[in-house]
C-alpha positions in Angstrom: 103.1 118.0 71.4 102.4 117.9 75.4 102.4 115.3 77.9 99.6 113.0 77.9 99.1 109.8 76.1 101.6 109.9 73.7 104.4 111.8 75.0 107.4 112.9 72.5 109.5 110.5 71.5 112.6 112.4 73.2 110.8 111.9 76.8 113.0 109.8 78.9 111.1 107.3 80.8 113.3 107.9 84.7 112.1 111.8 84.6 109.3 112.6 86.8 108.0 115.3 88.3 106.5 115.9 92.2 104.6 118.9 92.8 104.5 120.9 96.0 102.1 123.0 96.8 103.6 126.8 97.1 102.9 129.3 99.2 105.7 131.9 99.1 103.9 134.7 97.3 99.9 133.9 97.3 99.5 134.2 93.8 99.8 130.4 92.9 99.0 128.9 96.6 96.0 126.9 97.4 93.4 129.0 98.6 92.5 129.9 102.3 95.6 129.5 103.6 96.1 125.9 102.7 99.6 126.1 101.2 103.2 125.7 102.8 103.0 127.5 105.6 99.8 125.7 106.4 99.7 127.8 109.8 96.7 126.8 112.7 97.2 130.6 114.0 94.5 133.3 113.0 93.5 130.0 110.2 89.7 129.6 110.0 89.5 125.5 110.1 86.4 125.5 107.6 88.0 127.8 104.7 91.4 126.4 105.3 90.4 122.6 104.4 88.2 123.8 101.5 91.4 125.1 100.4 93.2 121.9 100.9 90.4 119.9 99.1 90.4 122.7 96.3 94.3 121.9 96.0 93.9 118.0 96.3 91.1 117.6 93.7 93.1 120.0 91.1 96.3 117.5 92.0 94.5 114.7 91.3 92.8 115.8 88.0 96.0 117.4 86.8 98.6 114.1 87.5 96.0 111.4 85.6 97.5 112.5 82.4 101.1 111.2 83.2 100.6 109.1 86.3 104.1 107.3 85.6 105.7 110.7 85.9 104.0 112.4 88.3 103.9 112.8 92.0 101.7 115.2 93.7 101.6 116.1 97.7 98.1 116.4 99.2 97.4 119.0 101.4 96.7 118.0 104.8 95.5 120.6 107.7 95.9 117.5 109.9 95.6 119.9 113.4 92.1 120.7 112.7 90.1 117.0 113.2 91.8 113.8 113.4 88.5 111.7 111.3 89.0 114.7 108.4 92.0 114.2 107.6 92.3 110.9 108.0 89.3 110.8 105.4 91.5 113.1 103.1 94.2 110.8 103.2 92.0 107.6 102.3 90.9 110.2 99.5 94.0 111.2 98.2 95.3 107.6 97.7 92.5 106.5 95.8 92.6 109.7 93.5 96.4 108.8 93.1 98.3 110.8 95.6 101.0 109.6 97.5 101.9 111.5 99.7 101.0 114.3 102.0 102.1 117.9 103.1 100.7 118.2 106.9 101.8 121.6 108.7 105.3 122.1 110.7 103.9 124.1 113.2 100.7 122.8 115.3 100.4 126.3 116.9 98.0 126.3 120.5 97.4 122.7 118.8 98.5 119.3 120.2 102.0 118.4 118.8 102.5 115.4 116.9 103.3 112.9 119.5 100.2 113.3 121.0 97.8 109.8 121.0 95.4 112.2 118.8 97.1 111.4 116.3 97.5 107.7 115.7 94.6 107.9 113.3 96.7 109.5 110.6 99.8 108.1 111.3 98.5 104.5 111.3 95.9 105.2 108.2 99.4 106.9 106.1 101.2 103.8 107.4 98.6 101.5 106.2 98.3 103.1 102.7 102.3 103.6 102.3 101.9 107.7 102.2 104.8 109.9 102.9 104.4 112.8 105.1 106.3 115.6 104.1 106.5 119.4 106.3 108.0 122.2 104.0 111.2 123.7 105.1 110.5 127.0 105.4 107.3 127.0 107.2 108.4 129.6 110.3 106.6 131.8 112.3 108.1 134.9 110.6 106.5 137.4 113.5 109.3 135.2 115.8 112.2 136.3 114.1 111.2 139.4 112.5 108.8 141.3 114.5 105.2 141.6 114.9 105.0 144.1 112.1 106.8 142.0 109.1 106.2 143.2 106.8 106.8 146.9 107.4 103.8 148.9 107.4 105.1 152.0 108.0 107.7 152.8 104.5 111.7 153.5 106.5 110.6 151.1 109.0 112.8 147.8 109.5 112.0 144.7 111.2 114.3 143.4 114.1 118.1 143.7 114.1 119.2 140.3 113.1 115.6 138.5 112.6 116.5 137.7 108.8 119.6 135.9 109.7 118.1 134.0 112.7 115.1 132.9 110.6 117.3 131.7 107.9 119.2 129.4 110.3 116.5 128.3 111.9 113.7 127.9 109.2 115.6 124.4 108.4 115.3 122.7 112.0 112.2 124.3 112.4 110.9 121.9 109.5 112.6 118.8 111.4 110.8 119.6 114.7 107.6 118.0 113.8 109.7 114.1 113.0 111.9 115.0 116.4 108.3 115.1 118.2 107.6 111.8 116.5 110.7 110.4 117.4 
């Protein structure tokens, strides 16, 4: 017996579940680019939010069956257009999503204390959404050289890069709330 209407009598009623979209090996990502890293660089706007909506709409769909226990993050390419994704917020709250997933890095973008985006802050303040960054969302090419991976077998990236990324993928993910601040 699954989950859905009449979930097993073992189930305890505090559990819950909140789903993140992944990203790590592309297999299981939202298409287009639209997953953790959520990157503006080399991104093509258009196919990057059809892969958010693609993600959202599957959320949605999937977390009706057990609403009480589940909690999904919207994607959000929030850099892109300010009326978009305030639209795919207003979306993902009536669909039953709340919370969102905008990007850590805004690239040649304007960073998040810029007045362009009041729209979204106000409209997730409005609707009580939480905005969530992943923590690992880095540019990699930074911190381990232009050619990560390796294209060439025997070749290594940057002396150091792995270590440096690793200590600085976590305040990387805090840089977007230290804008806000």
């Amino acid at each position: 017996m699954g989950i859905g209407a009449n979930p097993p009598a073992y189930h305890d009623p505090r559990s819950g579940e909140v789903t993140f979209p992944d990203g790590i090996t592309e297999m299981n990502s939202p298409p287009f680019a639209a997953g953790i890293g959520l990157s503006p660089l080399g991104a093509n706007a258009e196919l990057q939010w059809a892969g958010a909506r693609s993600h959202n709409r599957w959320l949605a769909e999937f977390y009706q069956m057990a609403p009480e226990r589940c909690h999904g993050v919207a994607v959000v390419p929030a850099t892109w257009d300010m009326d978009i994704a305030v639209d795919e917020v207003k979306w993902a709250r009536k669909n039953g999503l709340d919370s969102i997933m905008i990007p850590c890095m805004w690239g040649d973008h304007a960073p998040y204390h810029h007045p362009k985006y009041d729209a979204l802050w106000t409209i997730c303040e409005e609707l009580n959404m939480v905005v969530n960054f992943h923590s690992d969302a880095v540019d990699s090419a930074q911190h381990l050289d232009r050619n990560w991976p390796p294209e060439e077998p025997g070749t290594a990236p940057l002396v150091g890069g792995t270590g440096i990324y690793i200590c600085e993928a976590r305040w990387v993910a805090a840089r977007p709330l230290t804008f806000l601040i």
